[in-house]
PDB file of N, CA, C and O in Angstrom:
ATOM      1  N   UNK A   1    -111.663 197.828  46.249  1.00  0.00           N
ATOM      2  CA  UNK A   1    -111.747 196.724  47.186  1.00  0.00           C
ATOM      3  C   UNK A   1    -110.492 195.874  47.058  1.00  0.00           C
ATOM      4  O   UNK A   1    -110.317 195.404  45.934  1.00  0.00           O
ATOM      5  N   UNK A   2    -109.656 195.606  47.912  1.00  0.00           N
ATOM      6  CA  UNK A   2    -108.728 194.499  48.179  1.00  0.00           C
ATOM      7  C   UNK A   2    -109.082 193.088  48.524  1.00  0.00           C
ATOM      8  O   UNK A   2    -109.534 192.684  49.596  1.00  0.00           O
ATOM      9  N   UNK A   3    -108.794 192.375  47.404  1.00  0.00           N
ATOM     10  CA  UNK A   3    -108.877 191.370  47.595  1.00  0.00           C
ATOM     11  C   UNK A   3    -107.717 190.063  48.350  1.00  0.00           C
ATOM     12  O   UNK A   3    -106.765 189.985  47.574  1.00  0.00           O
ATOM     13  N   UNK A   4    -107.534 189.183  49.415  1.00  0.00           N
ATOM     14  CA  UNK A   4    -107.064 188.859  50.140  1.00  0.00           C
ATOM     15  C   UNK A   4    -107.094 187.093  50.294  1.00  0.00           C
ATOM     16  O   UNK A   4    -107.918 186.538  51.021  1.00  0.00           O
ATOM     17  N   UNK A   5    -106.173 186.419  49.577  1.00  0.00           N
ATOM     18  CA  UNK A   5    -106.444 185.277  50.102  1.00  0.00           C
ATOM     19  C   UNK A   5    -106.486 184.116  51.384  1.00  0.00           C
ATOM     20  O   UNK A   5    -105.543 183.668  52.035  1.00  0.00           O
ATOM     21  N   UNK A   6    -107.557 183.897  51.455  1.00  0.00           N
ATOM     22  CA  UNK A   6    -107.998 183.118  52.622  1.00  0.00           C
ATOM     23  C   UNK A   6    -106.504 181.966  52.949  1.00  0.00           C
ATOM     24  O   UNK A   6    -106.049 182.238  54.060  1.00  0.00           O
ATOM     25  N   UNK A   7    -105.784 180.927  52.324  1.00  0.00           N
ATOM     26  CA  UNK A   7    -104.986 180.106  52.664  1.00  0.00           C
ATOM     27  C   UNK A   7    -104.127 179.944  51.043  1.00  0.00           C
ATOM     28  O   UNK A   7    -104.316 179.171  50.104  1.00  0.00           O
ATOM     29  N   UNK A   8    -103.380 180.787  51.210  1.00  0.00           N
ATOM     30  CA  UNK A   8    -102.191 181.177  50.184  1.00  0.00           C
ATOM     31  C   UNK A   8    -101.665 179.952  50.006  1.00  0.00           C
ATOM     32  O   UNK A   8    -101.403 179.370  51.058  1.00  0.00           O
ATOM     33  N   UNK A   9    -101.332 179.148  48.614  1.00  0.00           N
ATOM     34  CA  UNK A   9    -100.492 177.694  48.459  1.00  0.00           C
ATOM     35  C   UNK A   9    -100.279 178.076  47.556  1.00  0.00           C
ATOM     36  O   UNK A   9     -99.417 177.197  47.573  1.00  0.00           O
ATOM     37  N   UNK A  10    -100.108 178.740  46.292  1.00  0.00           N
ATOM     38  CA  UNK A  10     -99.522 178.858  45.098  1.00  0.00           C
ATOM     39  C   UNK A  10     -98.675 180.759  44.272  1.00  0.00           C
ATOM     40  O   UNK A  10     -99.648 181.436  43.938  1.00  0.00           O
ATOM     41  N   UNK A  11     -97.958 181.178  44.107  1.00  0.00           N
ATOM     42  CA  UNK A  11     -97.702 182.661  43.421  1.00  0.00           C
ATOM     43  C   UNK A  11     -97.283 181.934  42.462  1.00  0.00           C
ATOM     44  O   UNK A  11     -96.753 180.823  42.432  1.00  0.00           O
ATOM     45  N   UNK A  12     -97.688 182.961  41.376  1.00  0.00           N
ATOM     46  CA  UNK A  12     -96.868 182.820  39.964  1.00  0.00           C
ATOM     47  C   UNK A  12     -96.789 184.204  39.296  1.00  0.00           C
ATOM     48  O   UNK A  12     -97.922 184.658  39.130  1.00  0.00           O
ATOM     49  N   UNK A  13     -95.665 185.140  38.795  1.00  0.00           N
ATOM     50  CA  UNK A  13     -95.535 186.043  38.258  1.00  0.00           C
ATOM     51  C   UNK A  13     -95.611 186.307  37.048  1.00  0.00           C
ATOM     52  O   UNK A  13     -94.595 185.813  36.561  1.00  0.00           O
ATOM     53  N   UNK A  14     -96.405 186.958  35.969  1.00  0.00           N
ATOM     54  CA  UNK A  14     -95.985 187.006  34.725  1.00  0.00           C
ATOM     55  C   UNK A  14     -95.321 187.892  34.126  1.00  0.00           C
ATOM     56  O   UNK A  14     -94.909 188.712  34.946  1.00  0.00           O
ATOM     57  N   UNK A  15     -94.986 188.149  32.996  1.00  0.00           N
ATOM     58  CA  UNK A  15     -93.869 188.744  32.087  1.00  0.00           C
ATOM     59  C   UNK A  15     -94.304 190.173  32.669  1.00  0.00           C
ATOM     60  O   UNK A  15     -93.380 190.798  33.189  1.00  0.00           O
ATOM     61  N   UNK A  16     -95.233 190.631  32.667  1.00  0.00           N
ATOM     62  CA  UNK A  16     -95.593 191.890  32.701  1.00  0.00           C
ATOM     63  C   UNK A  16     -95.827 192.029  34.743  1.00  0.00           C
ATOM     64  O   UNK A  16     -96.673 192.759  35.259  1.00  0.00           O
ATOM     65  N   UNK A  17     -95.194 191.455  35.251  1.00  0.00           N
ATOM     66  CA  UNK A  17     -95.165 191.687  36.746  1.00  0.00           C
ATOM     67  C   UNK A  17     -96.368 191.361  37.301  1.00  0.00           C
ATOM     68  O   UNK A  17     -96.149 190.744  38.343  1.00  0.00           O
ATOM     69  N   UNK A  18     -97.892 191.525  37.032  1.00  0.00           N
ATOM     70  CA  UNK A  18     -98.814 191.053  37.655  1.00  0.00           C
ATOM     71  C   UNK A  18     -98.760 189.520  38.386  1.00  0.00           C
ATOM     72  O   UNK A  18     -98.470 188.446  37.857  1.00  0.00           O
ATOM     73  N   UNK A  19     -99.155 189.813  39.835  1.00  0.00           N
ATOM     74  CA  UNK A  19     -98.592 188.546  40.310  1.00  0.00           C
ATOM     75  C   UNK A  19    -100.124 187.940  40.888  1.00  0.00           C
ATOM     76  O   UNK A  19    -100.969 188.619  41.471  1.00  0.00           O
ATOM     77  N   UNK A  20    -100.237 186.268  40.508  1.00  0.00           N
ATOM     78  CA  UNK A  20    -101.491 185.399  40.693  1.00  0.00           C
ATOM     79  C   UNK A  20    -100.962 184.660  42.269  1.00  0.00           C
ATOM     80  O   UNK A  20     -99.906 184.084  42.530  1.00  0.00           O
ATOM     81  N   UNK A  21    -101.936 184.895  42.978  1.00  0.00           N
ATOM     82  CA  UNK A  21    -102.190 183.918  44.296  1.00  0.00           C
ATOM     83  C   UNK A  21    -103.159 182.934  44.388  1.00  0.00           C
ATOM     84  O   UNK A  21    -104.346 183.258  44.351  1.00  0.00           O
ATOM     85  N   UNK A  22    -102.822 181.778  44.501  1.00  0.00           N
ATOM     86  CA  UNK A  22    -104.117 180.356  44.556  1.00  0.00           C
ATOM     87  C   UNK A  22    -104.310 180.556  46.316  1.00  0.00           C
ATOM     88  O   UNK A  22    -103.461 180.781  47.179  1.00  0.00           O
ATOM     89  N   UNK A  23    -105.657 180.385  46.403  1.00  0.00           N
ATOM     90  CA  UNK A  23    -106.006 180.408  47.877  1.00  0.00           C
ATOM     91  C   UNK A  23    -106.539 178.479  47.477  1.00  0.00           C
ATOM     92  O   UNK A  23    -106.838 178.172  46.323  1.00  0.00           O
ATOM     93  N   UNK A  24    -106.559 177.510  48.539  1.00  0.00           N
ATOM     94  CA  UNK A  24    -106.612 176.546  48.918  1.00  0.00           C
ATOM     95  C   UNK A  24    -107.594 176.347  50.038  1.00  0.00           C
ATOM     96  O   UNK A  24    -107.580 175.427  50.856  1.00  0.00           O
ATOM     97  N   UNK A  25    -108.420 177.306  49.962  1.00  0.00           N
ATOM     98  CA  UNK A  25    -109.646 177.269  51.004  1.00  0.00           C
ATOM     99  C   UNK A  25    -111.105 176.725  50.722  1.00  0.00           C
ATOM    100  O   UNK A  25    -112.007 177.259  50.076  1.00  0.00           O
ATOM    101  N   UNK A  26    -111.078 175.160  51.578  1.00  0.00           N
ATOM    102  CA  UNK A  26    -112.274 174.634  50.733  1.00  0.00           C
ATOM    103  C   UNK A  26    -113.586 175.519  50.830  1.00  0.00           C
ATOM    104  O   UNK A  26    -113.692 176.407  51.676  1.00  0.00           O
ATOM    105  N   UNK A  27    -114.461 175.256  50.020  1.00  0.00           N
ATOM    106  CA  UNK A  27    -115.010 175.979  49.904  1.00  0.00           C
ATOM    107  C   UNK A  27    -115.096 177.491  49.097  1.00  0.00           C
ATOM    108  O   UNK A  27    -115.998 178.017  48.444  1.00  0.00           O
ATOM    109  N   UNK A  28    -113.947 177.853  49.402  1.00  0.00           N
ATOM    110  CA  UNK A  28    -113.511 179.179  48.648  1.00  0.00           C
ATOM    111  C   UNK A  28    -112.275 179.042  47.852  1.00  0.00           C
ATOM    112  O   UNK A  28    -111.422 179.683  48.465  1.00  0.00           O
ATOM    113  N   UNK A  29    -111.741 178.509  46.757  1.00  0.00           N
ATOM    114  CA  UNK A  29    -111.232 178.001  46.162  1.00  0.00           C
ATOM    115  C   UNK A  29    -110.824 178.982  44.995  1.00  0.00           C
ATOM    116  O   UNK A  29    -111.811 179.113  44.271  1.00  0.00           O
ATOM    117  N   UNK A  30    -109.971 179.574  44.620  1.00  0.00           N
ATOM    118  CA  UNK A  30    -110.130 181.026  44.211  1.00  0.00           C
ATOM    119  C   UNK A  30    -108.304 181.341  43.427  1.00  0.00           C
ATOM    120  O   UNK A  30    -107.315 181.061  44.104  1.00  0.00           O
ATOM    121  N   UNK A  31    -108.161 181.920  42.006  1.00  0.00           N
ATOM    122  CA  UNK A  31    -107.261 182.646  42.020  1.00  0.00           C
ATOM    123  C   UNK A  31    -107.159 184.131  41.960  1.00  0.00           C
ATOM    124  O   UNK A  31    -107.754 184.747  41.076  1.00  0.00           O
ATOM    125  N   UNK A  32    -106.510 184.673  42.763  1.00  0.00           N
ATOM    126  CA  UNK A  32    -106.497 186.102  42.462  1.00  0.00           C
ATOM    127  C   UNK A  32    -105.258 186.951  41.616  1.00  0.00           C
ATOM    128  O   UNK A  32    -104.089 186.566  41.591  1.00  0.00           O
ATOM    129  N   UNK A  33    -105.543 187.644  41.233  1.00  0.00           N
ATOM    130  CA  UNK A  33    -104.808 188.793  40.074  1.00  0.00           C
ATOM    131  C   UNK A  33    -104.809 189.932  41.127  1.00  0.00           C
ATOM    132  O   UNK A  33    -105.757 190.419  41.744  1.00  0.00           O
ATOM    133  N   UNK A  34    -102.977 190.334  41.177  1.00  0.00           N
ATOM    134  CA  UNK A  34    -102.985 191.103  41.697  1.00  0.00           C
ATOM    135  C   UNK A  34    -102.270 192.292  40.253  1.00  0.00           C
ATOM    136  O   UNK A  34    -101.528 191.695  39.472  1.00  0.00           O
ATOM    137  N   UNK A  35    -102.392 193.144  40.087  1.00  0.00           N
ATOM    138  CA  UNK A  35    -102.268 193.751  38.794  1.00  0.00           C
ATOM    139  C   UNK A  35    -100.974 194.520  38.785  1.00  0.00           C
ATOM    140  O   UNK A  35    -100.695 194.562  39.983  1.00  0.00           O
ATOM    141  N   UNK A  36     -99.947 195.201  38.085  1.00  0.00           N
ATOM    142  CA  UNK A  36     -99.164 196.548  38.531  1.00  0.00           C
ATOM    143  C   UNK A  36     -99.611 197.665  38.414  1.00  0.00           C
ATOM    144  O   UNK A  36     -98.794 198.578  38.530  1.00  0.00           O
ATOM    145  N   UNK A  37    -100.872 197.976  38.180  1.00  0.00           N
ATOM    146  CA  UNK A  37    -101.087 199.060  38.094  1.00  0.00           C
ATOM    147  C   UNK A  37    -101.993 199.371  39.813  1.00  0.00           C
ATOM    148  O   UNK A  37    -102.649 200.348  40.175  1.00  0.00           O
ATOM    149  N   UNK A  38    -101.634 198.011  40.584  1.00  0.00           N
ATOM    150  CA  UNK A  38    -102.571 198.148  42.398  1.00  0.00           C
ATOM    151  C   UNK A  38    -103.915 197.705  41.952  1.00  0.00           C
ATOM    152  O   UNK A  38    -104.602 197.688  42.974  1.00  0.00           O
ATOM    153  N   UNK A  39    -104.612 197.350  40.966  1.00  0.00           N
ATOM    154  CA  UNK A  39    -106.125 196.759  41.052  1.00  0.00           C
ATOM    155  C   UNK A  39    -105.934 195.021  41.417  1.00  0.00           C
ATOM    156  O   UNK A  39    -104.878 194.435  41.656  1.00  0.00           O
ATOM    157  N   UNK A  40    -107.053 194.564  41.377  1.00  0.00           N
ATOM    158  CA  UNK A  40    -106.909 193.447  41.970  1.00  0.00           C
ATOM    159  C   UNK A  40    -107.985 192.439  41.790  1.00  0.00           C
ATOM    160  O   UNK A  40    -109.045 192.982  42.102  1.00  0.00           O
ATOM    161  N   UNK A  41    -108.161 191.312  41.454  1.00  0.00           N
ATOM    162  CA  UNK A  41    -109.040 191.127  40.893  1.00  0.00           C
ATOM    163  C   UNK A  41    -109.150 189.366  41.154  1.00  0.00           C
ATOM    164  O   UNK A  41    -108.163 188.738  41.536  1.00  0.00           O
ATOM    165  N   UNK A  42    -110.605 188.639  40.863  1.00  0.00           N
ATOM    166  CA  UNK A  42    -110.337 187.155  40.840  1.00  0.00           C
ATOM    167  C   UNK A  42    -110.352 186.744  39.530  1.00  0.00           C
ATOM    168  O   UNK A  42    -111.254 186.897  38.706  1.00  0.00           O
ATOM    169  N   UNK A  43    -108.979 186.059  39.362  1.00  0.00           N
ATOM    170  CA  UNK A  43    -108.538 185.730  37.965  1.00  0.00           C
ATOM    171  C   UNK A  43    -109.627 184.626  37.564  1.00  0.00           C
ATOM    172  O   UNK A  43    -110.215 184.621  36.483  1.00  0.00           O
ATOM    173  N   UNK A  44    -109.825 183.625  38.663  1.00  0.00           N
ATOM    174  CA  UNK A  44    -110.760 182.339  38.945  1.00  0.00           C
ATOM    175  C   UNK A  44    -111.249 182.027  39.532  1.00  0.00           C
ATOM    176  O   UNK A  44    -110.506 181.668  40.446  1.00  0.00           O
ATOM    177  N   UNK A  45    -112.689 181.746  39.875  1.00  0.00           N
ATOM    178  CA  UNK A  45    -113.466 181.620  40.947  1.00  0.00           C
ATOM    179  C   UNK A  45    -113.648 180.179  41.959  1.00  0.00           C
ATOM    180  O   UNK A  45    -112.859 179.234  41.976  1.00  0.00           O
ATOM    181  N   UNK A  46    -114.435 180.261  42.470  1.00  0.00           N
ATOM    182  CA  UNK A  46    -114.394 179.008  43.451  1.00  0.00           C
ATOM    183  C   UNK A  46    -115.175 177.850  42.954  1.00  0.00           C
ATOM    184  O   UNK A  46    -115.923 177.220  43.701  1.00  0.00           O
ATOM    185  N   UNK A  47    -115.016 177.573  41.742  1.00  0.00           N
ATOM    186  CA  UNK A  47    -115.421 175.778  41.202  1.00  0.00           C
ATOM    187  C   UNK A  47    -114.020 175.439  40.852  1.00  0.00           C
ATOM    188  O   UNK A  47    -113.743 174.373  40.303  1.00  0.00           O
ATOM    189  N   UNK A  48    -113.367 176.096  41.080  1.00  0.00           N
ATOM    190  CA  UNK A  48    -112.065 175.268  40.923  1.00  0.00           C
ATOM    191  C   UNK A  48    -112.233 174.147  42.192  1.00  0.00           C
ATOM    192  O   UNK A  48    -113.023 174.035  43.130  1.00  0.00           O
ATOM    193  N   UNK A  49    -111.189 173.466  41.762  1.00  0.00           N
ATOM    194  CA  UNK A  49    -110.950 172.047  42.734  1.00  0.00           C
ATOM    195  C   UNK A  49    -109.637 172.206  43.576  1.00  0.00           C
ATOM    196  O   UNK A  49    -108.592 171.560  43.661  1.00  0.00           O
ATOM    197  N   UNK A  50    -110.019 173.075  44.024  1.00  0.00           N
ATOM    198  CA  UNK A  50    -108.424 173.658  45.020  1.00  0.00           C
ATOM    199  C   UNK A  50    -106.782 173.328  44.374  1.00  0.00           C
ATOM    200  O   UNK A  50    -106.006 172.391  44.558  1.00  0.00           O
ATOM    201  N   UNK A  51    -106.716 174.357  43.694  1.00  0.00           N
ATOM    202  CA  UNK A  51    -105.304 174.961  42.939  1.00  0.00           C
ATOM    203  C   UNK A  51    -104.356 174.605  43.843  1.00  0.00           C
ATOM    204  O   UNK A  51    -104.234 175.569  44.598  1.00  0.00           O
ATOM    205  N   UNK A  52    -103.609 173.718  44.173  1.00  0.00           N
ATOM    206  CA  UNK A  52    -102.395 174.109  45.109  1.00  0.00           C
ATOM    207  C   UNK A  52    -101.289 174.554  44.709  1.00  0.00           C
ATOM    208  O   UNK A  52    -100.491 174.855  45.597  1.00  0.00           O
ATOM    209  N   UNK A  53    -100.944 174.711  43.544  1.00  0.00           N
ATOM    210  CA  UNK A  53     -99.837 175.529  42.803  1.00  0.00           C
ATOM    211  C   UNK A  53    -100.309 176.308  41.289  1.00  0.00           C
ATOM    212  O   UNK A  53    -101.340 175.955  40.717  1.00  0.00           O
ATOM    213  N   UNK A  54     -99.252 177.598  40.640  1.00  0.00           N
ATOM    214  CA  UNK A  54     -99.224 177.874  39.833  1.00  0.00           C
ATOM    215  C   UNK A  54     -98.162 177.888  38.854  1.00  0.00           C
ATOM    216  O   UNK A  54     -97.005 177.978  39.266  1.00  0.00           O
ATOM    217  N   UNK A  55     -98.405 177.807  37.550  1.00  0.00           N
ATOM    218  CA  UNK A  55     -96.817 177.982  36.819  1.00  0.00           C
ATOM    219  C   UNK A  55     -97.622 178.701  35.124  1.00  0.00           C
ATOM    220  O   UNK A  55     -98.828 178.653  34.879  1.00  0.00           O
ATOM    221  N   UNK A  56     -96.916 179.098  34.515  1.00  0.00           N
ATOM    222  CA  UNK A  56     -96.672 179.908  33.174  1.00  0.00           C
ATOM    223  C   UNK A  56     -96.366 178.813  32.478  1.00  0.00           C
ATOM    224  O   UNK A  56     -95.327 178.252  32.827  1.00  0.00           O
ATOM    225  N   UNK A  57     -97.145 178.205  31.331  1.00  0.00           N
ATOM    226  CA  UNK A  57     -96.379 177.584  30.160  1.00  0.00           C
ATOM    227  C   UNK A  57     -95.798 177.949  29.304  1.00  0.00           C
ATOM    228  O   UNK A  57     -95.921 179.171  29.397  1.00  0.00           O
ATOM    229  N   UNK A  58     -95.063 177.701  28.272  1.00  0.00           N
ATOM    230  CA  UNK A  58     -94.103 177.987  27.734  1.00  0.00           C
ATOM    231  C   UNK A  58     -94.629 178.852  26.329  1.00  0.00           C
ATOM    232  O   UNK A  58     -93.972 179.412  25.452  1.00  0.00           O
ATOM    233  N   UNK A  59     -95.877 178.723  26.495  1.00  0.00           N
ATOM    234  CA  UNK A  59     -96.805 179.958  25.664  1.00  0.00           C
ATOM    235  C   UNK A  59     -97.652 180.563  25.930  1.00  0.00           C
ATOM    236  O   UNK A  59     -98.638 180.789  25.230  1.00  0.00           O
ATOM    237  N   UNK A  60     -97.327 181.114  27.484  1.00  0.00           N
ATOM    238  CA  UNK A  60     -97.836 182.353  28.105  1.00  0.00           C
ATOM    239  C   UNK A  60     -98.487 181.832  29.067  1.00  0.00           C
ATOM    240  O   UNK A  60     -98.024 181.713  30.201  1.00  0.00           O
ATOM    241  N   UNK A  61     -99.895 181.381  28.635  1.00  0.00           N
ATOM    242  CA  UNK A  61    -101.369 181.373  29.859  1.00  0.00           C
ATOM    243  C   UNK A  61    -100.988 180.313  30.547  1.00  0.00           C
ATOM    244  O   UNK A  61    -100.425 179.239  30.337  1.00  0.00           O
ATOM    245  N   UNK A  62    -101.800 181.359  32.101  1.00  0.00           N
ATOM    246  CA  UNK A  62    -101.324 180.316  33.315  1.00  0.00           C
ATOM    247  C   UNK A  62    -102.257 179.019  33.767  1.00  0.00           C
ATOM    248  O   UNK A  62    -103.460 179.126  34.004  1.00  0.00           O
ATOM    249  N   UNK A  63    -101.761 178.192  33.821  1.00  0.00           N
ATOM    250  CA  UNK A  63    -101.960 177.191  34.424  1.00  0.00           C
ATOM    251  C   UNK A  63    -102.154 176.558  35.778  1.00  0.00           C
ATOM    252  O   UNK A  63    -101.247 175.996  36.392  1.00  0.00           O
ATOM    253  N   UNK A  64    -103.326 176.679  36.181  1.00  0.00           N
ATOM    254  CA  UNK A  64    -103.227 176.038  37.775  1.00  0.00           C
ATOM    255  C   UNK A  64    -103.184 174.313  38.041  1.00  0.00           C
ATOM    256  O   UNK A  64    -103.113 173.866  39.185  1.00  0.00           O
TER     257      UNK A  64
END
């Protein structure tokens, strides 16, 4: 299954290429994991409080 975000506001890439999309859709409020190996996945679900950006701290785990 492909997963697809509803209203894209945030990418962030990590070391290992897997790239995270924040969707900004109330209601559906969501990060997704897109993987390199093509799987795809929700990194974070919708009790988030709408992510509008992402970034990597300076010891790895991402931060919305």
């Amino acid at each position: 299954m492909f997963c697809a975000p509803a209203s894209p506001t945030g990418v962030a890439i990590d070391l290992e290429g897997n790239v995270y999309v924040a969707s900004d859709k109330p209601g559906g409020y969501s990060i997704l994991k897109f993987s390199t190996d093509g799987s795809n996945s929700i990194f974070a679900h919708p009790s988030l409080k709408g992510p509008p950006s992402l970034f990597f701290d300076r010891s790895g785990p991402l931060d919305p």
